[in-house]
PDB file of N, CA, C and O in Angstrom, chain B, residues numbered from 101:
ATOM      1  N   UNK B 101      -5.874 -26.849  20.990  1.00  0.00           N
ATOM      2  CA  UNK B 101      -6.738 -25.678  20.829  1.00  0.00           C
ATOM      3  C   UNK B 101      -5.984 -24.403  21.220  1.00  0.00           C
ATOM      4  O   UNK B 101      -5.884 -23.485  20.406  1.00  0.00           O
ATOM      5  N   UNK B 102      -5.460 -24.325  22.427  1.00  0.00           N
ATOM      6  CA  UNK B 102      -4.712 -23.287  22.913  1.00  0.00           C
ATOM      7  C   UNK B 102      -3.321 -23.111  21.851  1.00  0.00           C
ATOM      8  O   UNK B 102      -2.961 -21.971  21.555  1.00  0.00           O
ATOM      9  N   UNK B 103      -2.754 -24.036  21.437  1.00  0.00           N
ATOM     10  CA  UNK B 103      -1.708 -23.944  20.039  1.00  0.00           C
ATOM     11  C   UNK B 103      -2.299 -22.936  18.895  1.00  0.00           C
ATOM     12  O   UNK B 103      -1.969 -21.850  18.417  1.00  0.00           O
ATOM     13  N   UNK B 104      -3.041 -23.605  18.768  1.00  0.00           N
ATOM     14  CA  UNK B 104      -3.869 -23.072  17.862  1.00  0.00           C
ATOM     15  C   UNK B 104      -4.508 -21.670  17.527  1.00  0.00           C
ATOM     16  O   UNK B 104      -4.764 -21.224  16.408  1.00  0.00           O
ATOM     17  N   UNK B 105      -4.744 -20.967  18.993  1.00  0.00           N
ATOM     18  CA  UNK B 105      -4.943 -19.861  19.436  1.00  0.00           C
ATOM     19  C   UNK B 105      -3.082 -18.828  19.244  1.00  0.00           C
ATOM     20  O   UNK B 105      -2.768 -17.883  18.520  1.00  0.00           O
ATOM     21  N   UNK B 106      -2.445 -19.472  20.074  1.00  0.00           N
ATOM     22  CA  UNK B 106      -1.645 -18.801  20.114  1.00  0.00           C
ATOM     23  C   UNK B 106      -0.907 -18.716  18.583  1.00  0.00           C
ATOM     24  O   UNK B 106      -0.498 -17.636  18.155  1.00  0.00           O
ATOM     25  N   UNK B 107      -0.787 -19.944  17.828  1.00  0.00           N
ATOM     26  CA  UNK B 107      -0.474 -19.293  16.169  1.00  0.00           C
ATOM     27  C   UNK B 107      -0.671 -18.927  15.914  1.00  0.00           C
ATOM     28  O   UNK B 107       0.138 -18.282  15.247  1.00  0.00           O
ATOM     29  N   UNK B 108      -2.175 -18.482  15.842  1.00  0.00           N
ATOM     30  CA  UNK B 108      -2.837 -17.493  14.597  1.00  0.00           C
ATOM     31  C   UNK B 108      -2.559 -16.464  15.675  1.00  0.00           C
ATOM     32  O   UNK B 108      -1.943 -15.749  14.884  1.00  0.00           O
ATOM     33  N   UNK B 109      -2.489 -15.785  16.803  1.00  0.00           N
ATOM     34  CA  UNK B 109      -1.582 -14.291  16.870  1.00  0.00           C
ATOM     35  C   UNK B 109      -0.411 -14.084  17.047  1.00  0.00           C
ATOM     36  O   UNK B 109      -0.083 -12.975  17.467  1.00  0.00           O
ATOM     37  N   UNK B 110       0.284 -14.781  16.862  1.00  0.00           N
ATOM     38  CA  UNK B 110       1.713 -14.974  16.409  1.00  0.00           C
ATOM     39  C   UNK B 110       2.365 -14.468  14.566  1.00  0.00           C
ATOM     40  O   UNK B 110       3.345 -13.873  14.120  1.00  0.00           O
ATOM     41  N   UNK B 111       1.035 -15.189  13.951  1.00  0.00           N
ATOM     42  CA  UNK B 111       0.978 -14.982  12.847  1.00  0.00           C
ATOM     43  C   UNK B 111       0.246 -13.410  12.016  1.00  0.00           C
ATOM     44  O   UNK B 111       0.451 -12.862  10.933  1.00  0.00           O
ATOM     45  N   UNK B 112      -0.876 -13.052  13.475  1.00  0.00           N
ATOM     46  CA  UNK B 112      -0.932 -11.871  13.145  1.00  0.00           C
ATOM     47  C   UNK B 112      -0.603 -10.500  14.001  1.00  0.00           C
ATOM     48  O   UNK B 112      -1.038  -9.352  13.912  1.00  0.00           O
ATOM     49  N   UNK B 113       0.260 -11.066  14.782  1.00  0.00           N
ATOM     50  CA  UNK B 113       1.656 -10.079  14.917  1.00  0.00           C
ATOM     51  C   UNK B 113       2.144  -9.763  14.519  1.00  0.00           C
ATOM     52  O   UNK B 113       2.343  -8.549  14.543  1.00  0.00           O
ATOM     53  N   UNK B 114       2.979 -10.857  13.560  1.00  0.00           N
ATOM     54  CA  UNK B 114       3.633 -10.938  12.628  1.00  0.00           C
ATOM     55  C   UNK B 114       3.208 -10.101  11.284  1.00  0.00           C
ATOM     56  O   UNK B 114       3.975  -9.276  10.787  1.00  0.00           O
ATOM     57  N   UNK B 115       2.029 -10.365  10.792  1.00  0.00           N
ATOM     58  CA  UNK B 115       1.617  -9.535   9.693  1.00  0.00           C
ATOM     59  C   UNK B 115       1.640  -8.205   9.829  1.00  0.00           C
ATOM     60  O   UNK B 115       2.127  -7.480   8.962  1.00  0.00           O
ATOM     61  N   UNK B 116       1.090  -7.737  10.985  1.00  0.00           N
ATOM     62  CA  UNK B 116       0.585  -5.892  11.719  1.00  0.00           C
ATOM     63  C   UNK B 116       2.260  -5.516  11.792  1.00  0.00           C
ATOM     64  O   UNK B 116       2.608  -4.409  11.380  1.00  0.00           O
ATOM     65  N   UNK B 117       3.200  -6.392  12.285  1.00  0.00           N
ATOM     66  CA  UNK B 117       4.753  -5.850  12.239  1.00  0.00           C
ATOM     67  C   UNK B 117       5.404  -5.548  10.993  1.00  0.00           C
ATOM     68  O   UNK B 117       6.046  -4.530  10.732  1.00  0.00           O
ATOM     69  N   UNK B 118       5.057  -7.033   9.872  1.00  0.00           N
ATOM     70  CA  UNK B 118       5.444  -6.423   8.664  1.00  0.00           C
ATOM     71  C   UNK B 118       4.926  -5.483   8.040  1.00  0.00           C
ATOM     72  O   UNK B 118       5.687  -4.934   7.243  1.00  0.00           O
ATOM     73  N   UNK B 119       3.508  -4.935   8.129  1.00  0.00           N
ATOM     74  CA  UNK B 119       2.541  -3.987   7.612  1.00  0.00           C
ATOM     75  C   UNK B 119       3.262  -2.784   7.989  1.00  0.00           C
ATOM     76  O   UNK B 119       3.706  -2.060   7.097  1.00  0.00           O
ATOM     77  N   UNK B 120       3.488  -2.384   9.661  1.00  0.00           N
ATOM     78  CA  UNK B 120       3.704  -1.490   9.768  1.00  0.00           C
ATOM     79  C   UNK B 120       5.101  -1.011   9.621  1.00  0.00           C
ATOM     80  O   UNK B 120       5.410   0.174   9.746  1.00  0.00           O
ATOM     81  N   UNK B 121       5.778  -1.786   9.403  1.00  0.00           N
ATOM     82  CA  UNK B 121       7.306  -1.469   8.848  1.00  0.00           C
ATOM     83  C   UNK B 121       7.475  -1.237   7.646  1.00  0.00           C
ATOM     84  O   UNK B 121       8.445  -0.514   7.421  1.00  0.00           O
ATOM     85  N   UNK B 122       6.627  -1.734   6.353  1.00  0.00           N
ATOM     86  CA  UNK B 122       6.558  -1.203   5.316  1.00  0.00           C
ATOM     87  C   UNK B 122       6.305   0.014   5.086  1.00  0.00           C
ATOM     88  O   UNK B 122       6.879   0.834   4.369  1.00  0.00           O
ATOM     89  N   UNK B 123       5.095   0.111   5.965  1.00  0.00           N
ATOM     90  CA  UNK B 123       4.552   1.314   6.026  1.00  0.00           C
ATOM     91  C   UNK B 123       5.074   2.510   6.116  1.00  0.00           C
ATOM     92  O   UNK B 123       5.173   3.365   5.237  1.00  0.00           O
ATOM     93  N   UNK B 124       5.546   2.552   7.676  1.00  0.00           N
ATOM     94  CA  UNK B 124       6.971   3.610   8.300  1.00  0.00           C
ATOM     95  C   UNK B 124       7.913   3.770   6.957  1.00  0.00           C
ATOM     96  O   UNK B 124       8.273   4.863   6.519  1.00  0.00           O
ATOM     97  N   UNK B 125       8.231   2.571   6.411  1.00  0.00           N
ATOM     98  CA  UNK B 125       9.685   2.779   5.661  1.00  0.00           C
ATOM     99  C   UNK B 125       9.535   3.321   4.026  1.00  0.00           C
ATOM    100  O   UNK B 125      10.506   3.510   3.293  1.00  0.00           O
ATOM    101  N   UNK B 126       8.070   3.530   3.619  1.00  0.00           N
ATOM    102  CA  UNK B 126       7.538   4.403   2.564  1.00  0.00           C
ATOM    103  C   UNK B 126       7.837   3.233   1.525  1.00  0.00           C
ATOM    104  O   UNK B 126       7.978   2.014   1.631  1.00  0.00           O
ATOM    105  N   UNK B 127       7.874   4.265   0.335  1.00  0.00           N
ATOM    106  CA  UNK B 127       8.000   3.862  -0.565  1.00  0.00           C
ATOM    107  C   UNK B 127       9.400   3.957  -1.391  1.00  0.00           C
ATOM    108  O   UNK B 127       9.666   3.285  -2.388  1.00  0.00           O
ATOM    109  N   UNK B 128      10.103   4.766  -0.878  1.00  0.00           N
ATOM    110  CA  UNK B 128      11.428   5.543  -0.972  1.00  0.00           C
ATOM    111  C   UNK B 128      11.742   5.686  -2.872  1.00  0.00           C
ATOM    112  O   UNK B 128      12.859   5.791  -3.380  1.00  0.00           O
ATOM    113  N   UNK B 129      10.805   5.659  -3.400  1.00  0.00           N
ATOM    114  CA  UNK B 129      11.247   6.109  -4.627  1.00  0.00           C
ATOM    115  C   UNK B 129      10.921   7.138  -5.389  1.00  0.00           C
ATOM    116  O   UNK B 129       9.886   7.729  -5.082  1.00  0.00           O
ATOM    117  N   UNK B 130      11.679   7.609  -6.533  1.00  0.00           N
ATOM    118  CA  UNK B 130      11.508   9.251  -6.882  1.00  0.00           C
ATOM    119  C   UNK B 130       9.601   9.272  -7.921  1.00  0.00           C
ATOM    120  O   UNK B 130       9.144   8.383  -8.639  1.00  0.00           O
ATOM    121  N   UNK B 131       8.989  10.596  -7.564  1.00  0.00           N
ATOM    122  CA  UNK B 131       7.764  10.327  -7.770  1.00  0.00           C
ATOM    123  C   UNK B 131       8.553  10.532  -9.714  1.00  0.00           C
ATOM    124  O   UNK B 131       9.646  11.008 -10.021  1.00  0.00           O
ATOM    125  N   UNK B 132       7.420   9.935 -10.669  1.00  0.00           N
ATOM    126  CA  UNK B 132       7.404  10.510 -11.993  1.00  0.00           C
ATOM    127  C   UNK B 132       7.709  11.798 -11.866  1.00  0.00           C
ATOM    128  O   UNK B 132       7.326  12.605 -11.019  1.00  0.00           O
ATOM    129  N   UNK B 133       8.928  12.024 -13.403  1.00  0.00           N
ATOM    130  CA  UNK B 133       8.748  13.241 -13.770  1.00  0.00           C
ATOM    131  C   UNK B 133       8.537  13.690 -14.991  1.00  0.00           C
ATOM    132  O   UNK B 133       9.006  14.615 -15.654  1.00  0.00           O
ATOM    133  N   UNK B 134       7.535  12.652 -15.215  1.00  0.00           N
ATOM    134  CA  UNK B 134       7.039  13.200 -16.616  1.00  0.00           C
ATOM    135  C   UNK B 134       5.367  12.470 -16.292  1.00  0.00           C
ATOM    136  O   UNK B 134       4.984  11.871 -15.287  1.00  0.00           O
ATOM    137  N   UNK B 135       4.502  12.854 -17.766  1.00  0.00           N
ATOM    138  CA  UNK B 135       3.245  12.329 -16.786  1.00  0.00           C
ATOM    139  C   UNK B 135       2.379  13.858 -16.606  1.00  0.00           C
ATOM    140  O   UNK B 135       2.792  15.017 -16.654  1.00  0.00           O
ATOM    141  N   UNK B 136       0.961  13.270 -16.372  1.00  0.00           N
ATOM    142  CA  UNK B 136       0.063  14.255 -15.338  1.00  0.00           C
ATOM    143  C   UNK B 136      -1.061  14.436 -16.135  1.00  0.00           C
ATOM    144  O   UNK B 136      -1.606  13.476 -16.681  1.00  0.00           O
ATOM    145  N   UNK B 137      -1.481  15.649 -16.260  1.00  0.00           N
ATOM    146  CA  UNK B 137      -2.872  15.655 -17.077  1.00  0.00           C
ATOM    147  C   UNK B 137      -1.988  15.956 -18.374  1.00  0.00           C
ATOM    148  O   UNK B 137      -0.848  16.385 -18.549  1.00  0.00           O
ATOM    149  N   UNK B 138      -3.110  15.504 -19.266  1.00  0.00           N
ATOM    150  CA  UNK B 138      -3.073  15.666 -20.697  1.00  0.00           C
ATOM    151  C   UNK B 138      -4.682  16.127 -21.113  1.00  0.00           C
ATOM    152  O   UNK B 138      -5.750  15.852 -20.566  1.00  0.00           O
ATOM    153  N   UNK B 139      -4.408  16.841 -22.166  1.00  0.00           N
ATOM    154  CA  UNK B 139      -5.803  17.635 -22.967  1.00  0.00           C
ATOM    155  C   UNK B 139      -5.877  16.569 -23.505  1.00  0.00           C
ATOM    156  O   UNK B 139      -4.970  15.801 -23.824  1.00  0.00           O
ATOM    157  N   UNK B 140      -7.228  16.458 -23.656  1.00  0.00           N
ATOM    158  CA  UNK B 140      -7.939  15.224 -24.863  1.00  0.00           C
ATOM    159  C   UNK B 140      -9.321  15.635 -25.512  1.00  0.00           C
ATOM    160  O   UNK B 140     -10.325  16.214 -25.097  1.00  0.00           O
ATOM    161  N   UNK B 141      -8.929  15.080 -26.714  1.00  0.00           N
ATOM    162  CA  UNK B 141      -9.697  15.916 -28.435  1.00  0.00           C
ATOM    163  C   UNK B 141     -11.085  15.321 -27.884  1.00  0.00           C
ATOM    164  O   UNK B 141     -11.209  14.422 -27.053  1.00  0.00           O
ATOM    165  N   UNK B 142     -12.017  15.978 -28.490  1.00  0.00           N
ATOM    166  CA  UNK B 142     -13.439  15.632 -28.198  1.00  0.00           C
ATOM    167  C   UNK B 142     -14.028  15.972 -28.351  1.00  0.00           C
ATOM    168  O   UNK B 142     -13.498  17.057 -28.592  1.00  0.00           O
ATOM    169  N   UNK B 143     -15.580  16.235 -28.578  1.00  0.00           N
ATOM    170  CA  UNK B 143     -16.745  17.433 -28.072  1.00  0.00           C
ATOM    171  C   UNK B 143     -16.245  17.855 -26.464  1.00  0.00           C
ATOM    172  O   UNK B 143     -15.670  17.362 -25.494  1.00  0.00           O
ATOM    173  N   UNK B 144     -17.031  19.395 -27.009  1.00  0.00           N
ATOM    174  CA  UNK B 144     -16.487  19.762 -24.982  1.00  0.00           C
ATOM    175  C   UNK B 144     -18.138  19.402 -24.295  1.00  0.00           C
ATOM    176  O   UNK B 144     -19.121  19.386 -25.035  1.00  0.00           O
ATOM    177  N   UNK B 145     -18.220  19.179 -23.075  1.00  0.00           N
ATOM    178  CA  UNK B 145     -19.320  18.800 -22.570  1.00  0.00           C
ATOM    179  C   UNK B 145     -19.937  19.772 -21.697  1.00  0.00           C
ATOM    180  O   UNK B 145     -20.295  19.584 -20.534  1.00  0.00           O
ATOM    181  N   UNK B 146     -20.036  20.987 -22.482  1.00  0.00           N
ATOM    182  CA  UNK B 146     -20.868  21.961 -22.006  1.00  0.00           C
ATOM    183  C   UNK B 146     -22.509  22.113 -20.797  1.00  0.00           C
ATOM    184  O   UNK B 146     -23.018  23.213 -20.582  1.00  0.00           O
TER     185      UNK B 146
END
């Protein structure tokens, strides 16, 4: 029982450590540079 206890926060140590290291370490890639709003054909909705 006490095994048992102590795995599962071992395991979610483990998760909250990898979470927050992803986290900290972003996303590190360049945002789009193309993209964004576009006009679109329609009735206007006055």
């Amino acid at each position: 029982m006490i095994q048992a206890i102590r795995r599962a926060a071992l395991a979610l140590g483990a998760g909250a450590a990898i979470a927050a290291f992803l986290r900290l370490r972003g996303s590190g890639g360049i945002p789009p540079q193309s993209g964004g709003w576009r006009e679109l054909s329609g009735p206007d909705m006055d």
